[in-house]
N, C-alpha and C positions, 0 to 999 in steps of 0.2 A: 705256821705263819710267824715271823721275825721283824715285820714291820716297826715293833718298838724296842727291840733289840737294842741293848745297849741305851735306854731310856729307864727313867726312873720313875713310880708314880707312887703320890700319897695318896690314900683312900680314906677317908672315915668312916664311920659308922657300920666298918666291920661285923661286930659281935654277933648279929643273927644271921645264919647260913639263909634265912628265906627275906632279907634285905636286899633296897636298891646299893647299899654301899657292897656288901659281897658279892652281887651280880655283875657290876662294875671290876671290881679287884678281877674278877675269875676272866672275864673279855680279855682284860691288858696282860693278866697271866698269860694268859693262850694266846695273846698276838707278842710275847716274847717279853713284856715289860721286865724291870726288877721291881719288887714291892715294897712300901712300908704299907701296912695295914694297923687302923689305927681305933681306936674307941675310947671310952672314959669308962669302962664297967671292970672286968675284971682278966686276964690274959688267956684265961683257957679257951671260952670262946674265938679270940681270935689264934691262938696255936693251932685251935681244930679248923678253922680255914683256910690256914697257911697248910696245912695238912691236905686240904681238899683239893685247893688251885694247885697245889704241887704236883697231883698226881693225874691232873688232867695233861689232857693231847696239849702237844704244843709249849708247855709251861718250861721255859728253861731260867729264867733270870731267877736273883735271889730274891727271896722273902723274908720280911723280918715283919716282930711287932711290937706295938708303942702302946704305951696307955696315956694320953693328954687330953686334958680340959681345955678347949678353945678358948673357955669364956675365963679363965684366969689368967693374969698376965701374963707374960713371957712364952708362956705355953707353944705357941705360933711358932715362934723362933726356936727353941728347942725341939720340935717337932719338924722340923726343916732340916734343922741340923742333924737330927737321926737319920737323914735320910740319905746323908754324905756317902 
């Protein structure tokens, strides 16, 4: 599936592999998206899901990840920006 091929999507709330935000990221992976995947905790968690949606059917765009606080300022915007 390539339906969002060549689309880009931010996700939050990455960090837990048995989250609504990782079950989200893993769908647009497998329908072609590119990823930032994003949390406020720490990066491993989200490296090992960048790991996981990579290795699924379908998952071709890139993956990256961010650690941003929404609730401090600027944050939003530098977080959008990573996603250039």
């Amino acid at each position: 599936m390539d339906e969002l091929k060549g689309k880009v999507a931010i996700v939050t709330g990455c960090g837990s592999p048995k989250g609504i935000g990782f079950a989200i990221a893993s769908r647009l992976g497998q329908a072609g998206a590119s990823l930032l995947l994003v949390d406020t905790g720490s990066m491993a968690p989200l490296e090992e899901a960048a790991r996981q949606i990579a290795s699924q059917p379908g998952a071709g765009g890139r993956i990256h990840c961010a650690l941003h606080d929404l609730s401090v300022a600027g944050e939003a915007e530098a977080m959008i920006a990573a996603a250039d």
